[in-house]
TORPA-4810 file (N, C-alpha, C, O; in nm, 3 decimals):
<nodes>
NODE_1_-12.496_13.101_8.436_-12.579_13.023_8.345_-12.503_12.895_8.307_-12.387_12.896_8.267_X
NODE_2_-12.575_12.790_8.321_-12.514_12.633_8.254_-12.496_12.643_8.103_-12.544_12.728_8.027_X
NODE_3_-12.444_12.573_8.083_-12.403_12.494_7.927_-12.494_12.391_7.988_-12.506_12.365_8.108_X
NODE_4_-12.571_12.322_7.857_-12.595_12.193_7.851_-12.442_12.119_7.807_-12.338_12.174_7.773_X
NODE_5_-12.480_11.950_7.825_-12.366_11.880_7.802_-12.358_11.920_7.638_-12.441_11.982_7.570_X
NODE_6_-12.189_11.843_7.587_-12.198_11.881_7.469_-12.325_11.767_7.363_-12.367_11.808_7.255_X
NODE_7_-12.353_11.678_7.401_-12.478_11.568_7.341_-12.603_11.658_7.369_-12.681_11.683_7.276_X
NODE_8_-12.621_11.700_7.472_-12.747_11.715_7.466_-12.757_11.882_7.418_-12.861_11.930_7.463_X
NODE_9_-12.673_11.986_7.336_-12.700_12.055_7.262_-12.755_12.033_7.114_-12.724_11.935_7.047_X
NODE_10_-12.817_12.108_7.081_-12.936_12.115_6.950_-12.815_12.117_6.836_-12.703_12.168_6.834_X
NODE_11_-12.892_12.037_6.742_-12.808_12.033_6.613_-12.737_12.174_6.545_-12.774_12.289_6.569_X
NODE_12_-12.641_12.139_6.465_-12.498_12.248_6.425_-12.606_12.286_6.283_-12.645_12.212_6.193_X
NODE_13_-12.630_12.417_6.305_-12.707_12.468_6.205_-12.653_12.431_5.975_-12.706_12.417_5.865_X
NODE_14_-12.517_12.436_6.043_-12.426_12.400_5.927_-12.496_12.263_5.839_-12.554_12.265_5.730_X
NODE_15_-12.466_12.134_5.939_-12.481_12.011_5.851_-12.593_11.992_5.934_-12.681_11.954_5.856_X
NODE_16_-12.644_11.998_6.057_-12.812_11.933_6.117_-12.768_11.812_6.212_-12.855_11.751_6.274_X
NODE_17_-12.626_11.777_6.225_-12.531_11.655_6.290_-12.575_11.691_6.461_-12.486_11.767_6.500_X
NODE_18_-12.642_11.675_6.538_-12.621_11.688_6.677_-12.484_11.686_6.732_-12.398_11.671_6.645_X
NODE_19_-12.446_11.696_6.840_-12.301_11.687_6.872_-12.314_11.502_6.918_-12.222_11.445_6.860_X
NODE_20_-12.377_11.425_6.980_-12.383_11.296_6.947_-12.344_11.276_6.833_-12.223_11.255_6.822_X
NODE_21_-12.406_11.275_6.741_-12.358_11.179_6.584_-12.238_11.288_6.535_-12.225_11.282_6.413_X
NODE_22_-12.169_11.363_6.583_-12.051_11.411_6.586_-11.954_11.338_6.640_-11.868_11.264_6.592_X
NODE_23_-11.971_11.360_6.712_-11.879_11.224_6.830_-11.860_11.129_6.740_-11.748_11.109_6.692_X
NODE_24_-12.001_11.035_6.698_-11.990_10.884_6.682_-11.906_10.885_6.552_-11.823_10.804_6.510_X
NODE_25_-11.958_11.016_6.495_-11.851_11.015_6.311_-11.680_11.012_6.369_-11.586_10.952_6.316_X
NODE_26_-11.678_11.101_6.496_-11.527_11.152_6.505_-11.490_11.012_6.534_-11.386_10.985_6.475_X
NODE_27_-11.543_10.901_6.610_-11.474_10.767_6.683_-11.457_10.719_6.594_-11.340_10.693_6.567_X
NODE_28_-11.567_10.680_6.496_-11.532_10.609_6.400_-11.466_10.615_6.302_-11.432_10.514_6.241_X
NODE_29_-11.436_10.732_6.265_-11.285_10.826_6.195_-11.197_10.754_6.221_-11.152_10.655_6.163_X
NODE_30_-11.163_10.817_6.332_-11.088_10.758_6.441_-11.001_10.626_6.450_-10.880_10.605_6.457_X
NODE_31_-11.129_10.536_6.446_-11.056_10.384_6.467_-11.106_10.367_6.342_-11.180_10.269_6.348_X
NODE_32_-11.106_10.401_6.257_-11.060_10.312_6.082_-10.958_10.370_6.048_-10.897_10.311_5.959_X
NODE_33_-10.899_10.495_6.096_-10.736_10.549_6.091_-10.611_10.419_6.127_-10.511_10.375_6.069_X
NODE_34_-10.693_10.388_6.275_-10.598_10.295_6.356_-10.639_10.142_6.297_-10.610_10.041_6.361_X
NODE_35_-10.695_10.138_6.195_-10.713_10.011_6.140_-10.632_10.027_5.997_-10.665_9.961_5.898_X
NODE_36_-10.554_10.093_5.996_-10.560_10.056_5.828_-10.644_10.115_5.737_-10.608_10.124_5.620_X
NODE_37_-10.810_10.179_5.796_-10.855_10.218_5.683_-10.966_10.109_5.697_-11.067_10.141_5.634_X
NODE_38_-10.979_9.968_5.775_-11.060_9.869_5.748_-11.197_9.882_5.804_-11.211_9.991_5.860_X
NODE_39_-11.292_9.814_5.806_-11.417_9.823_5.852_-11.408_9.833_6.005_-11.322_9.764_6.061_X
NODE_40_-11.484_9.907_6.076_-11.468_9.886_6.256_-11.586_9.793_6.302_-11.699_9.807_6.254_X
NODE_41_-11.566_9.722_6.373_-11.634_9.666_6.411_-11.756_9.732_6.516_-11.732_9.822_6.597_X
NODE_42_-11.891_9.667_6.498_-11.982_9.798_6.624_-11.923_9.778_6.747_-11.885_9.873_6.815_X
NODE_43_-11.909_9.645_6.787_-11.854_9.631_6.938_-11.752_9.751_6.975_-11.777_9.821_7.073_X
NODE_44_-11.665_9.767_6.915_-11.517_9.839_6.936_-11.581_9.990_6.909_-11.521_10.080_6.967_X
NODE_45_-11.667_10.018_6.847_-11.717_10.175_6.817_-11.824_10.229_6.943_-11.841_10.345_6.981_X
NODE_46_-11.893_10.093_6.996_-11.935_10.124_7.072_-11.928_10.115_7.220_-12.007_10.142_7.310_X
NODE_47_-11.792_10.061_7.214_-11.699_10.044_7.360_-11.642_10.192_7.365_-11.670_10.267_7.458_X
NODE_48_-11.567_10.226_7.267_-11.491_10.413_7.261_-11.621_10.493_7.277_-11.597_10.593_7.346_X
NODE_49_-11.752_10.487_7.237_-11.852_10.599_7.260_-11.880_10.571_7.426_-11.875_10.673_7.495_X
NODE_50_-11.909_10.445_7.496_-11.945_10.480_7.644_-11.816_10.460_7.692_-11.797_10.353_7.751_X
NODE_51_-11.686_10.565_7.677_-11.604_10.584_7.687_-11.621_10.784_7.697_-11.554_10.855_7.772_X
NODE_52_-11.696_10.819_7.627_-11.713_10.926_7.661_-11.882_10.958_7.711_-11.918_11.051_7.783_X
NODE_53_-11.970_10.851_7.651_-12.116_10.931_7.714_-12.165_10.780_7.749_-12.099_10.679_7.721_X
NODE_54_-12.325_10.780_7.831_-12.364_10.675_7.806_-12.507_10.668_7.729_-12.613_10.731_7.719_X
NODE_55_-12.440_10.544_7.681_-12.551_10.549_7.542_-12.624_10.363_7.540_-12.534_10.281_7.558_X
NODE_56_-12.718_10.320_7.527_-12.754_10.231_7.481_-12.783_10.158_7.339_-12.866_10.192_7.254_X
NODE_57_-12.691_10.047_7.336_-12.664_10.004_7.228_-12.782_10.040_7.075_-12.757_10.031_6.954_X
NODE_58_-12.889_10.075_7.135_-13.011_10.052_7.054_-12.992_10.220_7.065_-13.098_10.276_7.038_X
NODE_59_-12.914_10.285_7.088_-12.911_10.431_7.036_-12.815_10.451_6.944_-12.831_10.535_6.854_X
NODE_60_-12.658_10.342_6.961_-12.589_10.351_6.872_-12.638_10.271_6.731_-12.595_10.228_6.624_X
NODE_61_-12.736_10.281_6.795_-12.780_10.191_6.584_-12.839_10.294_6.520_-12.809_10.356_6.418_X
NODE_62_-12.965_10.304_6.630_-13.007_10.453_6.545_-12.912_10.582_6.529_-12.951_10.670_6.453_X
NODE_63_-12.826_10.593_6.577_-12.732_10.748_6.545_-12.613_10.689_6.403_-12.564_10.768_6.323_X
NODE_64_-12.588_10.539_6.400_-12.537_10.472_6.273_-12.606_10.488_6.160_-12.555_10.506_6.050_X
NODE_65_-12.776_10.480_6.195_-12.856_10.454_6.102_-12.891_10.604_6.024_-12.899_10.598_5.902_X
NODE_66_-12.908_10.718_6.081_-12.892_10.813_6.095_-12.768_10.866_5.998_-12.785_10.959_5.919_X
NODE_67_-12.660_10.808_6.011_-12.533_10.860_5.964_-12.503_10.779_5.806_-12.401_10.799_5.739_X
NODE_68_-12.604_10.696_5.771_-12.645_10.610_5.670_-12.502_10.490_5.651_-12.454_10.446_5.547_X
NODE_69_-12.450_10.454_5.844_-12.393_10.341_5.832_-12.450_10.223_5.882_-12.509_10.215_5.990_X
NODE_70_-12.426_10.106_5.782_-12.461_9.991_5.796_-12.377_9.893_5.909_-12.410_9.776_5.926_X
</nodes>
């Protein structure tokens, strides 16, 4: 029997987070660690996400928007 990929499994019954907007929270963790703590820029958040999946920019807004980042 397959596994689906880890994105395209059904949301974590816990918080409702898909494993996508898991990811995008963990990157962006991530690189505001390696900033100092400062704002990340989308370019750079969304260069590290099609680094692991591919995603279109107009998905990383909605999974931002979603995550209630501006």
């Amino acid at each position: 029997m397959s596994q689906l990929p880890y994105w395209d499994r059904p949301p974590d019954v816990r918080d409702g987070l898909t494993p996508t907007l898991r990811l995008v929270l963990r990157l962006l963790r991530d690189a505001q660690r390696e900033r100092g703590g400062r704002s990340v820029p989308t370019a750079l958040l969304y260069g590290r996400v099609l680094e692991h999946m591919a995603m279109s920019e107009h998905e990383l807004m909605v999974c931002l928007g979603r995550l209630g980042i501006d």
